[in-house]
C-alpha positions as a LaTeX table, in Angstrom:
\begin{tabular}{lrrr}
\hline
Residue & $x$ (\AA) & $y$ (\AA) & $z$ (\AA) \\
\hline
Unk1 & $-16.77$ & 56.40 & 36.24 \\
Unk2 & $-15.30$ & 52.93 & 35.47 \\
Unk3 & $-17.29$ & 50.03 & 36.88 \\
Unk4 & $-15.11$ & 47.74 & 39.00 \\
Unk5 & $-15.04$ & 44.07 & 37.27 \\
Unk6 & $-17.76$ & 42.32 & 39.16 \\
Unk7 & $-19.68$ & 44.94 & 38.03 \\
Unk8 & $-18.94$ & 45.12 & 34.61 \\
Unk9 & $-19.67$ & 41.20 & 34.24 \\
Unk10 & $-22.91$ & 41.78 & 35.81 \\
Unk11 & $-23.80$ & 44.81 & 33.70 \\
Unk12 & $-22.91$ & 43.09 & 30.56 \\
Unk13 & $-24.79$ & 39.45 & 31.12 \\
Unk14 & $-27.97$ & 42.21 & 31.80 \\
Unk15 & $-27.14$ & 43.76 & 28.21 \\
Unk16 & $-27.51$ & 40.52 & 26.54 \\
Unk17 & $-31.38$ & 40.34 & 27.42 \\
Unk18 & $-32.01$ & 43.38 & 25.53 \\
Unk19 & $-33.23$ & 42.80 & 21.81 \\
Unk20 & $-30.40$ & 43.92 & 19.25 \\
Unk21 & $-32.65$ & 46.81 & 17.93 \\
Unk22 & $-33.16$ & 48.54 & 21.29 \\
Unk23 & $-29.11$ & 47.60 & 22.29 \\
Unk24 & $-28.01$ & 49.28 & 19.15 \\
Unk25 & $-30.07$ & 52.74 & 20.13 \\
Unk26 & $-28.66$ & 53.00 & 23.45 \\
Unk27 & $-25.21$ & 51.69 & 22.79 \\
Unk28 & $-22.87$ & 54.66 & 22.97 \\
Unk29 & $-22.49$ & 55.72 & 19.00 \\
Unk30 & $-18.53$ & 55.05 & 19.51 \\
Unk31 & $-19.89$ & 51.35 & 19.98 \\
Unk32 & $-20.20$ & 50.04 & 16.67 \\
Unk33 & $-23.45$ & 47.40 & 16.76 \\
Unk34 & $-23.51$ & 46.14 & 13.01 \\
Unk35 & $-24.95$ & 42.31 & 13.14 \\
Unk36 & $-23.41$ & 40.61 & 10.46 \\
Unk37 & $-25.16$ & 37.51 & 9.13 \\
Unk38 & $-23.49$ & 34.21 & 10.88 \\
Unk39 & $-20.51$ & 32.14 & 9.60 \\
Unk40 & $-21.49$ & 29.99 & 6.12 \\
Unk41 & $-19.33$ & 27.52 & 4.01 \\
Unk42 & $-19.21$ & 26.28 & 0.58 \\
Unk43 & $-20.76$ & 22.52 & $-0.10$ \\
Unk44 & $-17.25$ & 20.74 & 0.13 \\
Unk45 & $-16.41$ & 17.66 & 2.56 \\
Unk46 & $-14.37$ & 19.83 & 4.82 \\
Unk47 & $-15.37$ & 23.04 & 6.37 \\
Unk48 & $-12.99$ & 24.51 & 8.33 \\
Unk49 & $-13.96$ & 27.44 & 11.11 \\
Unk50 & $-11.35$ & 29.25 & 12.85 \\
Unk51 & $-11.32$ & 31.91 & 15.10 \\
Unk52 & $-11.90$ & 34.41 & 17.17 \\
Unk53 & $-9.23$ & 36.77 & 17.11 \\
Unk54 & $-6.75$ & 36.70 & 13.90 \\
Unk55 & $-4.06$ & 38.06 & 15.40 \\
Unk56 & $-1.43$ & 39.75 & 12.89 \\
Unk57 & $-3.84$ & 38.23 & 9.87 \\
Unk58 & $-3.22$ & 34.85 & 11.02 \\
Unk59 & $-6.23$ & 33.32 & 11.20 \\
Unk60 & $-7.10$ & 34.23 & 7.80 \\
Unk61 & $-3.57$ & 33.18 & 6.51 \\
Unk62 & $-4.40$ & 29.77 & 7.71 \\
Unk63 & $-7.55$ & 29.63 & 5.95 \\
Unk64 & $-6.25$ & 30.06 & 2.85 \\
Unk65 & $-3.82$ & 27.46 & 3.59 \\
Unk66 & $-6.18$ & 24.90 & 4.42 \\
Unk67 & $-8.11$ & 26.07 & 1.21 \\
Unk68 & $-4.64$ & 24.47 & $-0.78$ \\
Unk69 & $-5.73$ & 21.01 & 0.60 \\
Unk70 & $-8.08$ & 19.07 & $-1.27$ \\
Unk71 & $-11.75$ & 19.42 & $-0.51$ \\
Unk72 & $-11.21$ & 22.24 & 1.51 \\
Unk73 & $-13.28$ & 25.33 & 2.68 \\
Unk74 & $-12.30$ & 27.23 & 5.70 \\
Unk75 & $-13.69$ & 30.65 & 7.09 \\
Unk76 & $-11.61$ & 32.72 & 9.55 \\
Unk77 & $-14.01$ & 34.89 & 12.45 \\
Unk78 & $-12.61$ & 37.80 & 14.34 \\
Unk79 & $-14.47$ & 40.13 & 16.81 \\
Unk80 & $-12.98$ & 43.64 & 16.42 \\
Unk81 & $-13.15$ & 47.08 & 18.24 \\
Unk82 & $-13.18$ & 50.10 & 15.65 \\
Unk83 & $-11.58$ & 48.98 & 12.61 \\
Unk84 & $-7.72$ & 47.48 & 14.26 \\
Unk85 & $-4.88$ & 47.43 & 11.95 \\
Unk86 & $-6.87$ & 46.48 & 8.65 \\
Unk87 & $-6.37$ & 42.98 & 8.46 \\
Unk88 & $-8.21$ & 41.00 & 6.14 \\
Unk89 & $-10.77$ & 38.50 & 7.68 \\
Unk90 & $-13.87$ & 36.39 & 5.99 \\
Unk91 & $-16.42$ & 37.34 & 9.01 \\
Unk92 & $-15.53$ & 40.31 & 10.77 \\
Unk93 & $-17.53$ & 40.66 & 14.26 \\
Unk94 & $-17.92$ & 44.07 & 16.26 \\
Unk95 & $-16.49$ & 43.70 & 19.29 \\
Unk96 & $-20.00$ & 44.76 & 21.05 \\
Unk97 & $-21.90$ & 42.21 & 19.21 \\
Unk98 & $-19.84$ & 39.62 & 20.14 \\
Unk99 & $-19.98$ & 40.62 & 23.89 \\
Unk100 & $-23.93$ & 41.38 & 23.73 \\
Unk101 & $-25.76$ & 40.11 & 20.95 \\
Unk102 & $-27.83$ & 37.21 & 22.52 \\
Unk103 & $-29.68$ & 36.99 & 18.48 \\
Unk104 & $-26.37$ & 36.89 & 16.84 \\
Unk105 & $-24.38$ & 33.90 & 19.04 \\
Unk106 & $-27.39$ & 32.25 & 18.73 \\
Unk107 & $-27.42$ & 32.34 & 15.30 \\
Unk108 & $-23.67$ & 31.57 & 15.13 \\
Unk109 & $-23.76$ & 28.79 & 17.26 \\
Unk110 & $-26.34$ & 26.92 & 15.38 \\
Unk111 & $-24.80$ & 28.10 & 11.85 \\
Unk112 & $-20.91$ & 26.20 & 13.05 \\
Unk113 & $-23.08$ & 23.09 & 14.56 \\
Unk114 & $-24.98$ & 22.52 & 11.57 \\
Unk115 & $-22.21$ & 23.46 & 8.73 \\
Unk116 & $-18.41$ & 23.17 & 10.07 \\
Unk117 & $-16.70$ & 20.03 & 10.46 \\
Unk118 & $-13.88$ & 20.91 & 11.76 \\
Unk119 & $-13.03$ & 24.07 & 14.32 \\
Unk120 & $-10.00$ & 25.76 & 15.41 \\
Unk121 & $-9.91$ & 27.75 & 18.57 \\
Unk122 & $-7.35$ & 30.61 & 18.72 \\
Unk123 & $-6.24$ & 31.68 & 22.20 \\
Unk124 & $-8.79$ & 30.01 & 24.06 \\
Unk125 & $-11.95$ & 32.24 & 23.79 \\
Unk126 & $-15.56$ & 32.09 & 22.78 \\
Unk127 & $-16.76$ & 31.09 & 19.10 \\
Unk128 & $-20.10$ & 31.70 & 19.53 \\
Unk129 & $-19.90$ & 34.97 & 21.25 \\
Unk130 & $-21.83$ & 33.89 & 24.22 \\
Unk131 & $-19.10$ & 34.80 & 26.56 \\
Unk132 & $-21.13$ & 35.32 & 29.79 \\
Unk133 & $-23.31$ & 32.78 & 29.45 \\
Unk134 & $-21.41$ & 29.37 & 28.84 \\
Unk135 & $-17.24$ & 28.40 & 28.72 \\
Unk136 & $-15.15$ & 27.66 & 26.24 \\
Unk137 & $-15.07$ & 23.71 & 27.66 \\
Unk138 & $-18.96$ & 23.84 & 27.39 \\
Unk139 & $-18.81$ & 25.06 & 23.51 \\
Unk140 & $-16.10$ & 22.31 & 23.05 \\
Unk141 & $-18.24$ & 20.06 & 24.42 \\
Unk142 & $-21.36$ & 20.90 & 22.08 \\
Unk143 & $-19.18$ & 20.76 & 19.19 \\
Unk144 & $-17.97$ & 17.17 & 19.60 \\
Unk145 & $-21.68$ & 16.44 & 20.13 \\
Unk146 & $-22.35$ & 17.72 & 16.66 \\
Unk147 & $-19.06$ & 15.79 & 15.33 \\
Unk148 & $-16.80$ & 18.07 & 14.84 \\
Unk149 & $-13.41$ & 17.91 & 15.23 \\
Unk150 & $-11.86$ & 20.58 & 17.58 \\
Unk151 & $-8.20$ & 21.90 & 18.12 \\
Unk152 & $-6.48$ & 24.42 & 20.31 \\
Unk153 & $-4.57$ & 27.01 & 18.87 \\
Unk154 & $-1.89$ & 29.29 & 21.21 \\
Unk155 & $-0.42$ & 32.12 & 19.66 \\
Unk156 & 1.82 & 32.86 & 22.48 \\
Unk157 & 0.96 & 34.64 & 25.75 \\
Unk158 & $-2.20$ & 32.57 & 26.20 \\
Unk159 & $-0.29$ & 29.75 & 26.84 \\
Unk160 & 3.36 & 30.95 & 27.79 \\
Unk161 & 4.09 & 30.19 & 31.56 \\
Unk162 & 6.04 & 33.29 & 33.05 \\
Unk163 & 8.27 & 31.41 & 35.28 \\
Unk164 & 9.32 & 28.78 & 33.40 \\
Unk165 & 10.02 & 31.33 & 30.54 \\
Unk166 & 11.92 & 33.90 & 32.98 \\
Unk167 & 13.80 & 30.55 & 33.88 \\
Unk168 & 14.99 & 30.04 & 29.87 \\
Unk169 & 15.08 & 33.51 & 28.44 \\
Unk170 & 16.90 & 35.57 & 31.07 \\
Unk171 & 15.64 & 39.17 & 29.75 \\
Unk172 & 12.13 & 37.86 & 30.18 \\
Unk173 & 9.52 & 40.50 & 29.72 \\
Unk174 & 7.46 & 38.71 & 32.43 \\
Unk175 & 10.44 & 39.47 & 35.18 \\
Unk176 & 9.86 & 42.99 & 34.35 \\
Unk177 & 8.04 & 44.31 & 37.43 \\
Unk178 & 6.64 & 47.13 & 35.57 \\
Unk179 & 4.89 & 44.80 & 33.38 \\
Unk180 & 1.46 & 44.83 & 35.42 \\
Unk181 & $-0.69$ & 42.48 & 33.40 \\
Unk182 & 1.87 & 39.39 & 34.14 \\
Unk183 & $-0.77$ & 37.94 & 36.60 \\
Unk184 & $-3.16$ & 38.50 & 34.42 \\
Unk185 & $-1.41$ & 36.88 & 32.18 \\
Unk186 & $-0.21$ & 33.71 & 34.21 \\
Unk187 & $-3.97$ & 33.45 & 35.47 \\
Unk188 & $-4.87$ & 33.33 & 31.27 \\
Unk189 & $-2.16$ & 30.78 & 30.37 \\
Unk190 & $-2.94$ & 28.31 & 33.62 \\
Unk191 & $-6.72$ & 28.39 & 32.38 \\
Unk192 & $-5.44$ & 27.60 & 28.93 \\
Unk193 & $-3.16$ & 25.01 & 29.97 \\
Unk194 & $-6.01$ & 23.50 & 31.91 \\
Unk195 & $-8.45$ & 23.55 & 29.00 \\
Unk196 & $-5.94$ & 21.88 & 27.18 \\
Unk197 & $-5.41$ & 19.13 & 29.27 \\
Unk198 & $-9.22$ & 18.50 & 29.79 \\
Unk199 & $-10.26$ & 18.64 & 26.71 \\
Unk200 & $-8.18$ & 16.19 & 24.77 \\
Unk201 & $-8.59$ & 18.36 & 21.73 \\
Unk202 & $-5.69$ & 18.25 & 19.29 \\
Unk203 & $-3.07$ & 21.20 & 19.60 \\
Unk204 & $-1.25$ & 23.83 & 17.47 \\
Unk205 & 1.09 & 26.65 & 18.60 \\
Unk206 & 2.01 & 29.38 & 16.12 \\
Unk207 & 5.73 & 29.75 & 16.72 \\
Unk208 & 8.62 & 27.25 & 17.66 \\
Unk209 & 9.24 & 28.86 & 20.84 \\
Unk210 & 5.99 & 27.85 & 22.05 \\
Unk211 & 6.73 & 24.10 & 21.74 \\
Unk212 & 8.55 & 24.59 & 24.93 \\
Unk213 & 4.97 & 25.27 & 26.66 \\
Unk214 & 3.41 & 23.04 & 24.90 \\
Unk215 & 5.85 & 19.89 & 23.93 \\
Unk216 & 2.83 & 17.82 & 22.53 \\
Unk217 & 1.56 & 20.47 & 20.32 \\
Unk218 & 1.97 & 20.42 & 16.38 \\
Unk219 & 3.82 & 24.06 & 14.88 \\
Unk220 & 1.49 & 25.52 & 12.85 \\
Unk221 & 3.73 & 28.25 & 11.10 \\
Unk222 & 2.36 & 31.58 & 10.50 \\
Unk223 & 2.03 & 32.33 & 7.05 \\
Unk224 & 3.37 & 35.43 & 5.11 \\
Unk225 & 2.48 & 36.80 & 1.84 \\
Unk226 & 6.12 & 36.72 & 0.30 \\
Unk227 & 5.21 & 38.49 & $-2.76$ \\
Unk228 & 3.59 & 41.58 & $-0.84$ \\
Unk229 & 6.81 & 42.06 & 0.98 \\
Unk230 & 9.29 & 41.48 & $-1.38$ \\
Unk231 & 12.04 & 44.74 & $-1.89$ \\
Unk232 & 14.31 & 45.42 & $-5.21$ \\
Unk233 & 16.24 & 47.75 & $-2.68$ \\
Unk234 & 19.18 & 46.28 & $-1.63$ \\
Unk235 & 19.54 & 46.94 & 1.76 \\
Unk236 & 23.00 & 48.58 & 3.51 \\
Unk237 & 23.82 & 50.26 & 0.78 \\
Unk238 & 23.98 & 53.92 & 2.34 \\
Unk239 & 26.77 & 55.28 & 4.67 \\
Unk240 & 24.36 & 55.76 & 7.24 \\
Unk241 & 21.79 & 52.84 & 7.68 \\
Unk242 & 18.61 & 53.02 & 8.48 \\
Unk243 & 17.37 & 51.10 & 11.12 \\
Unk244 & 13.63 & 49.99 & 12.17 \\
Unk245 & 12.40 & 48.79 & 15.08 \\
Unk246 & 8.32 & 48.21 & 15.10 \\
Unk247 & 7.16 & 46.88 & 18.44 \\
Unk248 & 3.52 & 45.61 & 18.65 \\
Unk249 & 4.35 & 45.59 & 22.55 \\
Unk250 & 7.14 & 48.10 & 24.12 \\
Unk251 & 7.95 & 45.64 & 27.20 \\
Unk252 & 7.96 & 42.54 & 25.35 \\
Unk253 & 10.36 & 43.33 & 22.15 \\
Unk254 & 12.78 & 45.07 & 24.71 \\
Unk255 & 12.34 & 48.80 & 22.98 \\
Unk256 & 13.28 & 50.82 & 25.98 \\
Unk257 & 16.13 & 48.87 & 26.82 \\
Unk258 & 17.47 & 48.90 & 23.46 \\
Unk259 & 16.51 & 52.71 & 22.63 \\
Unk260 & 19.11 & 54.26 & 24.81 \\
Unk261 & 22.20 & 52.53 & 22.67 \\
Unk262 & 20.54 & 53.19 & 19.40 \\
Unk263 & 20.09 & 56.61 & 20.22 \\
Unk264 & 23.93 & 57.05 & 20.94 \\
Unk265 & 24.57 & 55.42 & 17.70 \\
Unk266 & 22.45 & 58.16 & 16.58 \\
Unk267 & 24.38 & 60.60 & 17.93 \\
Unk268 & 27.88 & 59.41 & 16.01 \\
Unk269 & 26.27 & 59.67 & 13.02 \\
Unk270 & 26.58 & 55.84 & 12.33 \\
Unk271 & 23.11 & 54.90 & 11.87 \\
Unk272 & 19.77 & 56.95 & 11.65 \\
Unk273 & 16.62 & 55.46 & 13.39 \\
Unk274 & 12.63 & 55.18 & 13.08 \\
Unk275 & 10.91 & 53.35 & 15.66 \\
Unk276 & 7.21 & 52.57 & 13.70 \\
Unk277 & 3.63 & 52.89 & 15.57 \\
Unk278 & $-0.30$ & 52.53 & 14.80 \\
Unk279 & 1.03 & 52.15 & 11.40 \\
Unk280 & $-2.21$ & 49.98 & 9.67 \\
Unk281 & $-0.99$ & 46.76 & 7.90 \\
Unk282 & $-1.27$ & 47.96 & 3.94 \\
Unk283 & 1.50 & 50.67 & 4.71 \\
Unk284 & 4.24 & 48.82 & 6.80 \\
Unk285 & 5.81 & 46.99 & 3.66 \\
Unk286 & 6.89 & 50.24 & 2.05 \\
Unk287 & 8.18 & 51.15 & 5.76 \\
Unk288 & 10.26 & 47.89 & 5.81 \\
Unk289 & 11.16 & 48.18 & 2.26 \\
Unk290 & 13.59 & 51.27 & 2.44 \\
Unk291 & 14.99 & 50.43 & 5.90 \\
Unk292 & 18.07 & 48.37 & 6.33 \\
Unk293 & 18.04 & 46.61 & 9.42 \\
Unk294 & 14.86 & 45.83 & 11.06 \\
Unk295 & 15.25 & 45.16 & 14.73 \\
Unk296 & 12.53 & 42.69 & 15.79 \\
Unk297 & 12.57 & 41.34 & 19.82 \\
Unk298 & 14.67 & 41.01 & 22.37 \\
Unk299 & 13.18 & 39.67 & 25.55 \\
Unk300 & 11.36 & 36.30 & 24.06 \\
Unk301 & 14.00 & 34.62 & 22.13 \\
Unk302 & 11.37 & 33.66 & 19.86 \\
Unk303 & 10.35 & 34.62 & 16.38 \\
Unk304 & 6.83 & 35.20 & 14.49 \\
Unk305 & 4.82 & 37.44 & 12.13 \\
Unk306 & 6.88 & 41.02 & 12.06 \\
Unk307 & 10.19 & 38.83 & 11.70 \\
Unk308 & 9.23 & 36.72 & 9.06 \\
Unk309 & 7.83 & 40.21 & 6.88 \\
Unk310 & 10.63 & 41.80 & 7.76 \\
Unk311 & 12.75 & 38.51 & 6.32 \\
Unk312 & 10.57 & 38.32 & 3.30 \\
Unk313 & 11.37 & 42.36 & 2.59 \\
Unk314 & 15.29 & 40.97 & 2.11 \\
Unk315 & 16.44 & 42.97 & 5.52 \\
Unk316 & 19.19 & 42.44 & 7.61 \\
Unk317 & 16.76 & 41.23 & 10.92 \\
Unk318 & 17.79 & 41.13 & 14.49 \\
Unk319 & 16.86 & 39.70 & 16.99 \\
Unk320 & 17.50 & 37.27 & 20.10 \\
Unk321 & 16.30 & 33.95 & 19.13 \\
Unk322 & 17.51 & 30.71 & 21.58 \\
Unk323 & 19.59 & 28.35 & 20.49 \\
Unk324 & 17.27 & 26.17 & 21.04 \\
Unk325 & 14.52 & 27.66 & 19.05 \\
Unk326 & 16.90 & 27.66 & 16.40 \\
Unk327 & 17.82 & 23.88 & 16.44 \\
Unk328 & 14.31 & 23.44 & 16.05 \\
Unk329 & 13.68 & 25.51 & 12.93 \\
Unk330 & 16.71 & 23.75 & 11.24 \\
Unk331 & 14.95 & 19.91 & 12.38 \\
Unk332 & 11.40 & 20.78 & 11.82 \\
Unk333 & 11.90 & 23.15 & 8.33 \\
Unk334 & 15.87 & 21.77 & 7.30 \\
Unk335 & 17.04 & 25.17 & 6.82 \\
Unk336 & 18.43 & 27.48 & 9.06 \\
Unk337 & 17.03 & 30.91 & 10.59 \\
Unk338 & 18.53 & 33.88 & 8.81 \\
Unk339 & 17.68 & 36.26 & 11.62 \\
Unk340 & 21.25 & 37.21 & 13.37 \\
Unk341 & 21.72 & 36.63 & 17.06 \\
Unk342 & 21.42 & 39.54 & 19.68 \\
Unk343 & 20.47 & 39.94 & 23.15 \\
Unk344 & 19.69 & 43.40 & 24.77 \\
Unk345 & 23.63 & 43.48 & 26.17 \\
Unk346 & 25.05 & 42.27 & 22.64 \\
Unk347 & 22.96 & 44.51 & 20.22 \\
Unk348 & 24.99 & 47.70 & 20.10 \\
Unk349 & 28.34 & 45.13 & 19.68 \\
Unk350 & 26.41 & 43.43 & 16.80 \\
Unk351 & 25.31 & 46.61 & 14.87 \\
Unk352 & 28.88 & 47.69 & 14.86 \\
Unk353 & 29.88 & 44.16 & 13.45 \\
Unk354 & 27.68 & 44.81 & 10.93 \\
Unk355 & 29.03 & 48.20 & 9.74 \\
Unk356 & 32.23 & 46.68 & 9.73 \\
Unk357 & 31.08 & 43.97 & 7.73 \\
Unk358 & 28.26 & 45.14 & 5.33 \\
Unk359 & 28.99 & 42.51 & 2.66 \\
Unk360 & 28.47 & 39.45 & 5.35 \\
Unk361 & 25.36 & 41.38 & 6.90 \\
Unk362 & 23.79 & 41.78 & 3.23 \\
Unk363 & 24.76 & 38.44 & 2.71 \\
Unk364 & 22.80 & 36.95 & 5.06 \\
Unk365 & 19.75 & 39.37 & 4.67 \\
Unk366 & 19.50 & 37.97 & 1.27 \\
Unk367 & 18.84 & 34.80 & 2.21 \\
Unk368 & 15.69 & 35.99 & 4.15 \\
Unk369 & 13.03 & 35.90 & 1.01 \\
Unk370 & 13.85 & 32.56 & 0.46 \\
Unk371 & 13.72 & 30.81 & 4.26 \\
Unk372 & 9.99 & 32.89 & 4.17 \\
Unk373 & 8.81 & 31.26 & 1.04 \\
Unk374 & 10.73 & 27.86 & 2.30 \\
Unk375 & 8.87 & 27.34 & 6.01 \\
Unk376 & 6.09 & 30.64 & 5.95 \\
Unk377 & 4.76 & 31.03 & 2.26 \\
Unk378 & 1.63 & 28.14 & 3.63 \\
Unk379 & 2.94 & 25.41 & 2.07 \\
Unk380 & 3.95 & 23.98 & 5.55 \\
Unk381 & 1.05 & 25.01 & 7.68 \\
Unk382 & $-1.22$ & 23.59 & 4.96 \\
Unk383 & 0.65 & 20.43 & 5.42 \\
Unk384 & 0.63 & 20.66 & 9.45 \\
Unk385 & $-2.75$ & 20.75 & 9.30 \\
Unk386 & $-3.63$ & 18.07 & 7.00 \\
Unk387 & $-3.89$ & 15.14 & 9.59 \\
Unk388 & $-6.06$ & 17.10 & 11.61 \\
Unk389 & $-8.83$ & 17.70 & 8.60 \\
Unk390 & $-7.99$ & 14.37 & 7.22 \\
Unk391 & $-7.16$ & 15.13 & 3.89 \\
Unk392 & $-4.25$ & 14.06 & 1.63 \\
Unk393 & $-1.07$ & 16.49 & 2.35 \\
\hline
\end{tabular}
């Protein structure tokens, strides 16, 4: 039986008295409890941490970024449940040592004190692990006492405020009422915001959209390995195109709103369809490779990750991306998105523009490798966060 939350909390700050060798014997065997030594850096002037979650590879992406600048050593942290989609990370943390392991946030705390000088905190959780018994403010705190410099990093929902983004983006997955973690998620992104404010600390957001949140916040733009993704298939070449939809979340990329029509389209025998899930990270190029069109979100009218490897693959993307999102890629990166306009109502009258016009469509999919290696290859985020590590762009 489930413990109610209160409960949980409780049970877990009890856990963390118990020495590591006893908590890995009575851990449930589905719990993996491997300690792994804490974070280290090479002997160079700037030693970058950042963590603790790596969403969609990103926190190691921008570590090898910052590694580009001069002087440079960054190490990306991510606490993990089983083994996730595969992506690469320099200190990969159980997910039950992070939550329990009194020894090892002890050990990490002291280890980013003593070593990093400069510390980027994804999403607004723990570093050190010791989740129930301090707050993020507190560890913010102790790191400015030790001189290090400390951002904020958002990488979207932690920070996104659900009205004001139901206000812009009218199919907002947060007015969807069968969406139950919205409070949740409000709660999570007023806590952030708060942080924010009271802590002064410099700010990054991982996608343009999120400048609306956050107006004062520097883009930090996530970083794709162009070369992994690139295709030699040219894409709408066959009568019937295959199309690809791969939602990381159902409700917010608009799937079952969109399934319906592309299941119709189906049924004429104008397109066939392959909606991708659980697939692990090393396999999803070849996926993306022989599709066509790759169907990315609908309800955010934002862009990130799954776009831009999708873009770098040379497919025709869609997607519903504001206007002004878009302004902003073209003043911020001087080139223009290559990801064609579609809301939820407009998709079905866009895919039939596009077998009507396959030369235009491949046209502008072929500009996609190119806008990747332009504003996502790392160039860019090395040089957004330069100022913030002091070094030379």
């Amino acid at each position: 039986m489930a413990l109610p939350g209160g409960a949980k909390a409780l049970a877990l700050r009890a856990a963390r008295v118990i020495p590591d060798p006893i908590l890995k014997r009575i851990l449930p065997r589905r719990l993996e409890f491997v300690v792994p030594p804490p974070v280290s850096f090479e002997e160079k002037p700037v030693r970058l941490f950042i963590g603790p979650v790596n969403f969609a590879r990103q926190g190691y992406a921008w570590a090898r970024a910052a590694e580009t600048l001069p002087g440079v050593d960054a190490v990306a942290m991510a606490y993990q449940a089983g083994t996730g989609y595969g992506f690469d990370i320099d200190q990969r943390v159980p997910a039950s040592v992070y939550l329990l392991s009194r020894g090892w946030a002890k050990k990490q705390r002291s280890a980013i004190l003593s070593s990093a000088t400069h510390v980027i905190i994804e999403a607004g959780r723990h570093i050190f692990g010791d989740v129930y018994g301090t707050t993020v403010a507190e560890e913010i705190a102790a790191l400015r006492r030790a001189g290090i410099r400390v951002a904020l990093l958002s990488h979207g929902s932690d920070a996104r405020r659900p009205q004001a983004h139901i206000d812009r983006v009218p199919d907002s997955p947060y007015a969807d009422s069968e969406w139950s973690v919205v409070g949740q998620l409000e709660k999570e992104s007023a806590a952030h915001h708060a942080l924010m404010a009271s802590s002064g600390a410099d700010v990054f957001v991982s996608t343009p959209g999120m400048l609306d949140d956050v107006p004062t916040a520097t883009w930090l733009p996530v970083v794709i390995d162009v070369e992994q993704w690139q295709s030699s298939i040219a894409p709408l070449a066959d009568d019937v195109p295959l199309v690809v939809h791969a939602p990381s979340s159902p409700i917010v990329k608009g799937t079952r709103a969109i399934e319906p029509m592309l299941r119709r389209l189906v049924d004429e025998g104008l397109i066939r369809y392959e909606r991708l899930t659980g697939v692990p990270a090393k396999d999803v190029p070849a996926f993306f490779a022989r599709a066509d069109i790759v169907l990315d979100q609908f309800r955010l009218g934002d862009y990130g990750v799954a776009a831009c490897e999708a873009l770098a693959s040379g497919r025709l993307v869609i997607g519903n991306v504001t206007d002004d999102n878009r302004a902003r890629v073209q003043a911020l990166a001087g080139t223009e998105l290559p990801i064609m306009q579609a809301t939820i109502a407009s998709l079905e009258t866009v895919l039939r523009g596009v077998l009507a016009d396959r030369e235009g469509a491949a046209a502008l999919a072929s500009r996609g490798p190119a806008f990747v290696r332009n504003v996502h290859d790392g160039t860019r985020s090395a040089s957004a966060l330069a100022d913030f590590l002091g070094v030379a762009r």
